[in-house]
C-alpha positions in Angstrom: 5.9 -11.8 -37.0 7.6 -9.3 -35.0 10.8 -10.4 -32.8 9.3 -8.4 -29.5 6.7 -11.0 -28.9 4.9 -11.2 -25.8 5.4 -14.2 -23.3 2.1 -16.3 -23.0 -0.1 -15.5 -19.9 0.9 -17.2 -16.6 -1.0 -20.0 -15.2 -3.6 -18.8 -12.8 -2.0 -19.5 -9.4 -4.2 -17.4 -6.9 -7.2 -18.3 -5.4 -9.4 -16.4 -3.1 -7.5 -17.4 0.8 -4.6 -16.1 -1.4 -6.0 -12.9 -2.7 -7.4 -12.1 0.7 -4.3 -12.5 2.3 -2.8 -10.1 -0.2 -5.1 -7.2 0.6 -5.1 -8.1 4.1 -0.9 -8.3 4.5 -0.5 -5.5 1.8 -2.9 -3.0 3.7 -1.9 -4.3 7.5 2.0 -3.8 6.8 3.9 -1.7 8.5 2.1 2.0 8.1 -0.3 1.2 11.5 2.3 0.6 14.0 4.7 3.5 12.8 1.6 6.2 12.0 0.3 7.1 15.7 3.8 8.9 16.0 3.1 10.5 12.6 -0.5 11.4 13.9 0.5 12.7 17.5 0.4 16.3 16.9 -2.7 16.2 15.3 -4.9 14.8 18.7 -8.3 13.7 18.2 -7.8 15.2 14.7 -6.3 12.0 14.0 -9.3 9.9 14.7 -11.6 12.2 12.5 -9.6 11.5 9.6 -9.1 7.5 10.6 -12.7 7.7 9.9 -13.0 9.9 6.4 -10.2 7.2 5.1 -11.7 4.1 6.5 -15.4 5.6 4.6 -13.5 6.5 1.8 -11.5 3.4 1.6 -14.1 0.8 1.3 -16.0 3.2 -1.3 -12.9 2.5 -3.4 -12.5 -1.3 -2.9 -16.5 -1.5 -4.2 -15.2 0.9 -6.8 -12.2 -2.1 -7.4 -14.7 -4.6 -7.2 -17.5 -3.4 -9.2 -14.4 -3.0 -11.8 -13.3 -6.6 -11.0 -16.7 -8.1 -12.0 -17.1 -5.9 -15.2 -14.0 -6.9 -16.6 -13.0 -10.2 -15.5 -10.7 -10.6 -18.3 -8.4 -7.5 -17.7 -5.0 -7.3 -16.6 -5.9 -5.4 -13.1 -6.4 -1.9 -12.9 -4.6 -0.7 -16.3 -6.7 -2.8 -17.9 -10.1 -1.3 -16.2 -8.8 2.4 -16.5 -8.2 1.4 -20.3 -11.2 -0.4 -21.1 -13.2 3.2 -19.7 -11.2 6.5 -20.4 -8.2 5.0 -23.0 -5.0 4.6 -22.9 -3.2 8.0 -22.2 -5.7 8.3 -18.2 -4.8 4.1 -18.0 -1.2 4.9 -18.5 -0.5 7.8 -16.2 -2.7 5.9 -13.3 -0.7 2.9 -13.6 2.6 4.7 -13.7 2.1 6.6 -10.4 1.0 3.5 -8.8 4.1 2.0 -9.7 6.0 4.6 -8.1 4.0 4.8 -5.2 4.9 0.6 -5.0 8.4 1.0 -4.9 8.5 3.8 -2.9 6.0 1.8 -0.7 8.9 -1.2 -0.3 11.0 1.5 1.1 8.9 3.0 3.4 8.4 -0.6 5.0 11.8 -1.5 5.1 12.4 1.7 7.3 9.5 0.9 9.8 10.5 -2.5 10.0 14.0 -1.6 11.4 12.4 1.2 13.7 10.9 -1.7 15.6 13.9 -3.9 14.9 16.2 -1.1 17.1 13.1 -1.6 20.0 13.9 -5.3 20.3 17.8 -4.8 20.4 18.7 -2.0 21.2 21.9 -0.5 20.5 21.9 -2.4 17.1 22.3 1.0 15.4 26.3 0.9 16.7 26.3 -2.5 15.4 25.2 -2.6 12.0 24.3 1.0 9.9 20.6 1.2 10.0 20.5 1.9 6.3 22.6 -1.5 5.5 19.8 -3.2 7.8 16.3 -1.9 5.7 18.6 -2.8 2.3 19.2 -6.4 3.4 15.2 -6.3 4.2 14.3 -5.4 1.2 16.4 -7.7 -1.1 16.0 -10.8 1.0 12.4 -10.9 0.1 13.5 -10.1 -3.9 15.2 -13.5 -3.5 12.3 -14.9 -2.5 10.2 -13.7 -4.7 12.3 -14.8 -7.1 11.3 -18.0 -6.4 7.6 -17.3 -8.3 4.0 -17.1 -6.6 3.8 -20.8 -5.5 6.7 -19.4 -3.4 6.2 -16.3 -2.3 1.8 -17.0 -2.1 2.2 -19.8 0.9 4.5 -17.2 2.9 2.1 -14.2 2.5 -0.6 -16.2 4.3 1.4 -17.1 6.7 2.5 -13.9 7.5 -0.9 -12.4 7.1 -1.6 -15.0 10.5 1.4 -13.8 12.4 1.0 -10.1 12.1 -3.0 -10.1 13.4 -1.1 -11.4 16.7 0.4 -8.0 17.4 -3.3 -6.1 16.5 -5.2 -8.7 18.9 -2.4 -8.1 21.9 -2.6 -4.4 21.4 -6.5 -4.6 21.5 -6.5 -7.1 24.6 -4.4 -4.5 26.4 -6.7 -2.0 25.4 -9.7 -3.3 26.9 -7.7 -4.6 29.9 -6.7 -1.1 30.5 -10.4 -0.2 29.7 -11.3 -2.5 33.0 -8.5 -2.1 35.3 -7.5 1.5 35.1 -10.2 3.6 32.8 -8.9 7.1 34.2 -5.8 6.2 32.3 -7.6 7.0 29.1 -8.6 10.6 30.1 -5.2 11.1 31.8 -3.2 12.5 28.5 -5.4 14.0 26.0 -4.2 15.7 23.6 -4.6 19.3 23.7 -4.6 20.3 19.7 -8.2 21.6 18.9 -10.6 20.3 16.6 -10.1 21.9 12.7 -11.1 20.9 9.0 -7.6 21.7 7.6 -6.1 19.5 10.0 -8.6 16.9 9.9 -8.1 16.7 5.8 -4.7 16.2 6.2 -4.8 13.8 9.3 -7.0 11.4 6.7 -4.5 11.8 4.1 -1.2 10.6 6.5 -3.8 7.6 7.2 -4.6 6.2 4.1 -1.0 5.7 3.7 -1.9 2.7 6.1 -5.1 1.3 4.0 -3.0 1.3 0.8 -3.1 -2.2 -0.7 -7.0 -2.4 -0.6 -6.7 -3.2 -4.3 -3.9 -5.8 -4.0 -6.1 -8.3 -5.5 -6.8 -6.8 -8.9 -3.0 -6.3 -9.3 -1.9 -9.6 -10.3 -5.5 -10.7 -12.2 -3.5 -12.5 -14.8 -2.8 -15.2 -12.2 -6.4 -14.8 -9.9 -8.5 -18.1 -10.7 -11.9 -17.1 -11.4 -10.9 -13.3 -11.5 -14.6 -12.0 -12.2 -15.8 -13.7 -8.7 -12.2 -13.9 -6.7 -11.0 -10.4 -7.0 -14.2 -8.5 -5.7 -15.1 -10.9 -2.8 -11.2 -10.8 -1.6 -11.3 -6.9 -2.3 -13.9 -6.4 -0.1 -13.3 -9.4 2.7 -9.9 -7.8 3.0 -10.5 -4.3 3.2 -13.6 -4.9 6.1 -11.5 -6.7 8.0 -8.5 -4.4 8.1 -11.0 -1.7 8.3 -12.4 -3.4 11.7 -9.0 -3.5 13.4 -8.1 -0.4 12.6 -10.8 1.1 14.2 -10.3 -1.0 17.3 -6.4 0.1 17.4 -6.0 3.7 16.3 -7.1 5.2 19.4 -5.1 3.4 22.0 -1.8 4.9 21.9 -3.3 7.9 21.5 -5.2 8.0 24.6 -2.9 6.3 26.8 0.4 8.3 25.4 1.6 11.8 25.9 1.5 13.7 22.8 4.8 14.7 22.9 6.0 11.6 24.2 4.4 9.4 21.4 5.4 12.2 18.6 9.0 11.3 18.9 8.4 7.6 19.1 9.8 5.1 16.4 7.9 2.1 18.3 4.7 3.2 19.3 3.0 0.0 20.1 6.2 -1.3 22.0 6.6 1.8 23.2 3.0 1.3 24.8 3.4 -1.7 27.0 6.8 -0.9 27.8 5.2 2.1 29.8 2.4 0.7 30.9 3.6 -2.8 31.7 7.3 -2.1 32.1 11.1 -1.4 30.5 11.4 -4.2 28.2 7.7 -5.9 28.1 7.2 -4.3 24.5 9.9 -6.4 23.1 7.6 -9.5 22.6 5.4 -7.0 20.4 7.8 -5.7 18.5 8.5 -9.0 17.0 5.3 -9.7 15.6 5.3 -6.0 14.3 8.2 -7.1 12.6 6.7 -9.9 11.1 3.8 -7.8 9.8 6.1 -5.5 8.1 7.9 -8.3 6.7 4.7 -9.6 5.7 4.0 -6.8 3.5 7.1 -6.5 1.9 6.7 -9.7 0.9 3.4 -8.8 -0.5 4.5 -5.8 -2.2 7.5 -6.6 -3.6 5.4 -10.1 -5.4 3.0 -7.3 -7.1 6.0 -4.3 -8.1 6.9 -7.3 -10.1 3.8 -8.4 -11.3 2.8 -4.6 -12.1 6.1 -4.4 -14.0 5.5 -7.3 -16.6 1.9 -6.1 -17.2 3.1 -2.8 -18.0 5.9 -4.2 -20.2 3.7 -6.9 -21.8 1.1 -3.9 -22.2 4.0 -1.8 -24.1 4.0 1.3 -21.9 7.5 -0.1 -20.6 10.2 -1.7 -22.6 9.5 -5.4 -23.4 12.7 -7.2 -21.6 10.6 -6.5 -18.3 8.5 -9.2 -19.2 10.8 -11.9 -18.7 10.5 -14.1 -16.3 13.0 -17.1 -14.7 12.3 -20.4 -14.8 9.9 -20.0 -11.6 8.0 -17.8 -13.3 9.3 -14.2 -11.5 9.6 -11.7 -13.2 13.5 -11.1 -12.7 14.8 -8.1 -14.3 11.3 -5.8 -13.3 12.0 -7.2 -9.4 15.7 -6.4 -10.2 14.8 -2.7 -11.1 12.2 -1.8 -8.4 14.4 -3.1 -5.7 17.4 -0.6 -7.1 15.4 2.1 -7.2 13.4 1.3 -3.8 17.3 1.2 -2.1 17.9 4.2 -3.6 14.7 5.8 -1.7 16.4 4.3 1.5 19.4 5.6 0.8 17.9 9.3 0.5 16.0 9.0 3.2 18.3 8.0 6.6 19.8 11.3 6.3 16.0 12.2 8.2 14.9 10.9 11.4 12.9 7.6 11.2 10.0 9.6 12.2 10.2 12.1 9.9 11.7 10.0 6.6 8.9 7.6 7.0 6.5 10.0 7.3 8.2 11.9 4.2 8.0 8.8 2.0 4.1 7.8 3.0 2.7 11.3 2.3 4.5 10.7 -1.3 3.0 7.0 -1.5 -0.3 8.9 -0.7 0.1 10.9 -3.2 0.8 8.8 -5.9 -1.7 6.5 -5.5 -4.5 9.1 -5.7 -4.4 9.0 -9.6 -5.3 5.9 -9.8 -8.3 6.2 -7.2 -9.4 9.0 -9.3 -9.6 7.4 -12.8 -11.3 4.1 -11.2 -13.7 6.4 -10.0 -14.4 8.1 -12.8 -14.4 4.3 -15.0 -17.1 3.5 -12.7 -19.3 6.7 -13.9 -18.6 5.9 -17.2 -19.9 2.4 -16.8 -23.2 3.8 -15.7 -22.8 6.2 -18.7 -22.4 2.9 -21.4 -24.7 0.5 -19.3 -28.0 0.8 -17.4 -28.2 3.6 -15.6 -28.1 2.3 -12.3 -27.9 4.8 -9.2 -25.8 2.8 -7.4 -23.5 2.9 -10.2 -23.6 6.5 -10.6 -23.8 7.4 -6.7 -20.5 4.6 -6.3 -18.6 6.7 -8.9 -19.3 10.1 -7.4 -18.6 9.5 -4.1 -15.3 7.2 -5.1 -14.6 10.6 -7.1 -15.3 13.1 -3.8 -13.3 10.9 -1.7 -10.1 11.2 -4.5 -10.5 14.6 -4.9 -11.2 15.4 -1.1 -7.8 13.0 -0.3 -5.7 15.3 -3.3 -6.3 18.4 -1.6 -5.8 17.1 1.9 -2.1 15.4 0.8 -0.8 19.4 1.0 1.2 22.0 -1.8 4.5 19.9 -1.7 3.5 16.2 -2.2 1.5 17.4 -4.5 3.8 19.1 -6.7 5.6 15.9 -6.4 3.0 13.7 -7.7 2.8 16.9 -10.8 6.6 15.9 -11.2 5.9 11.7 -11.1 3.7 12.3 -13.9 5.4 14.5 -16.3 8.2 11.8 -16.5 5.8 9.2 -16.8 4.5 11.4 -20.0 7.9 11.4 -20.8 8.3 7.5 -20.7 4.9 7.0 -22.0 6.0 9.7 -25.2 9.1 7.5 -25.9 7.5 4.1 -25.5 4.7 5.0 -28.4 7.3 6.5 -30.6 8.8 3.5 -29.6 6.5 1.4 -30.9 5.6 3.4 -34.2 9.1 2.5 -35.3 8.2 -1.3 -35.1 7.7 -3.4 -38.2 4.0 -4.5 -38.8 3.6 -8.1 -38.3 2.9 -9.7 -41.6 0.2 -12.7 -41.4 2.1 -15.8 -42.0 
């Protein structure tokens, strides 16, 4: 026996309510309530690409789920990616996701405190917006320290509170709709209609649907992963999907575009015109919530991704150790350091402009993995019966990858190029690595 032994599986912890939360809080975190600012000088552009994503989004979470349901017994999507194209595709997907996590849990923690400085304003002379999104982010790595039976209950709860904030801002909608319709023709945006911009409007907006394939993340502790992961995968991602659709024209319509461009609170921003100084206060606090919500969520499954990359030995095995709750410690422990650091690099922007900095490179890195679940699902048809659903699921899974890759533009690109040459270079030291290890003799 070797002295690098693996930790038995976990105890399967998650059920579907769970796992439906998680792609629900995960997706609906903080990305919809910060991007119509991010989207303003793109007009009705914007809309276009809301819908390419929300298309190309629920291809993907079939693509998940089809996954899900082939391979029950795999530890999420390294393990589907693995099972289909080997370990080399498997590793550099999983590696740029996990990159695209952390840098995820920063990107949060900055929207959260843009709509923290619309409830009190003036807290920027207080306390240093930077020290702010740090406490954020490693108040909920204390509580996920406290394992999944923890940190499970308050993602539902969460995922509650934050639809509060989507159904005031589509009451207020169809109020305005009622009492004063002319106020949605009043401010249109002027930008013209144009491919280009429409490719790269839909790639800003899947920043907001990432975490439709929360679910499959932490499969080692899904009950009844085979039928739990696809159902909640696609519950999930139709229902954020809806409200998304109801939403993402509001602010758009009712706000200047160069008014809303510069805005750090949209939503708040919103009532507070329409309904008066202060009035979007109330909604800010729920936005909060659903920020909080998802950094909750995601910071539960940068841990969970860590240990199945550790136990999986594509990262160093002392990731795989957990407390006595169960968490994951020093993999929480590293992703939060590195996640500050992102925080740290990016308050020398404006909140606008950092947040929309980091997204683009969440986009970005998540697209490898889009790709190579694709492209599992073709060979799946390839090994199995031939279906054409199967095939016609893979291809367009594959169009929509490639159409969001050259949509995310030259320079996040080039960073995503850059994430996965070190990740070859982890992945390079990790096998040598493990060539050097003694074979375990049969006792």
């Amino acid at each position: 026996m070797t002295d690098t032994a693996i930790e038995a599986p976990p105890a399967r912890l998650l059920g579907f309510w769970t796992c439906t939360a998680l792609v629900i809080g995960n997706t609906i975190g903080i990305g919809i309530f910060v991007l119509p600012a991010v989207l303003a000088p793109f007009g009705f552009n914007a809309l276009l690409g809301w819908g390419v994503t929300v298309l190309g989004c629920i291809v993907l979470a079939r693509v998940f789920a089809r996954l899900a349901r082939e391979y029950p017994g795999a530890d999420g999507p390294y393990g589907y990616v693995r099972a289909t194209l080997g370990e080399t595709p498997a590793f550099l997907a999983i590696w740029c996701y996990w990159v695209s996590v952390w840098i995820t849990n920063a990107a949060l923690a900055i929207g959260v405190v843009g709509y923290l400085e619309a409830i009190f304003p003036g807290l920027a002379g207080i306390v240093p917006l930077p020290l702010i999104a740090l406490g954020l982010l490693w108040l909920f790595l204390g509580i996920n320290l406290f394992g999944v039976r923890t940190s499970g209950p308050v993602q539902i709860v969460m995922t509650v509170l934050k639809l509060l904030p989507m159904a005031a801002v589509i009451f207020f909608g169809l109020w305005m709709l009622v009492a004063e319709p002319a106020a949605f023709t009043r401010d249109l945006p002027p930008t013209p209609i144009s491919l280009p911009l429409v490719m790269a409007a839909s790639t800003i907006a899947l920043f907001a649907m990432l975490g439709f394939e929360s679910a499959t993340v932490p499969a080692s502790r899904v009950d009844d992963p085979g039928r739990t992961i696809p159902r909640a995968t696609l519950v999930g991602t139709l229902v954020t999907a809806a409200i998304y659709i109801a939403i993402s024209a509001i602010p758009m319509l009712l706000i200047p575009q160069a008014e809303l461009a510069k805005s750090s609170a949209p939503f708040a921003d919103l009532l507070s015109r329409e309904l008066g100084a202060g009035s979007g206060r109330w909604l800010a606090l729920f936005v909060v919530i659903s920020g909080l919500g998802a950094l909750n969520g995601w910071t539960l499954l940068v841990g969970e991704l860590t240990r199945t990359m550790a136990a999986n030995q594509v990262m160093p095995a002392l990731f795989t150790r957990n407390n006595s709750r169960g968490a994951p410690v020093l993999a929480l422990l590293m992703t939060s350091v590195l996640a500050s650091i992102m925080i740290l690099m990016n308050y020398s922007e404006s909140l606008v402009d950092g947040f929309a900095f980091l997204s683009t490179m969440v986009t970005a890195a998540n697209l490898p993995l889009y790709l190579f679940a694709a492209l599992a699902v073709i060979i799946l048809w390839r090994r199995g019966g031939r279906s054409p659903g199967l095939l016609a699921l893979g291809l367009l899974g594959t169009a929509y990858a490639v159409f969001a890759f050259i949509g995310v533009g030259g320079e996040p690109f080039l960073w995503a190029l850059a994430l996965a040459a070190i990740g070859m270079l982890v992945y390079l030291l990790m096998r040598r690595h493990r060539a050097r290890l003694p074979t375990a003799q049969p006792e």
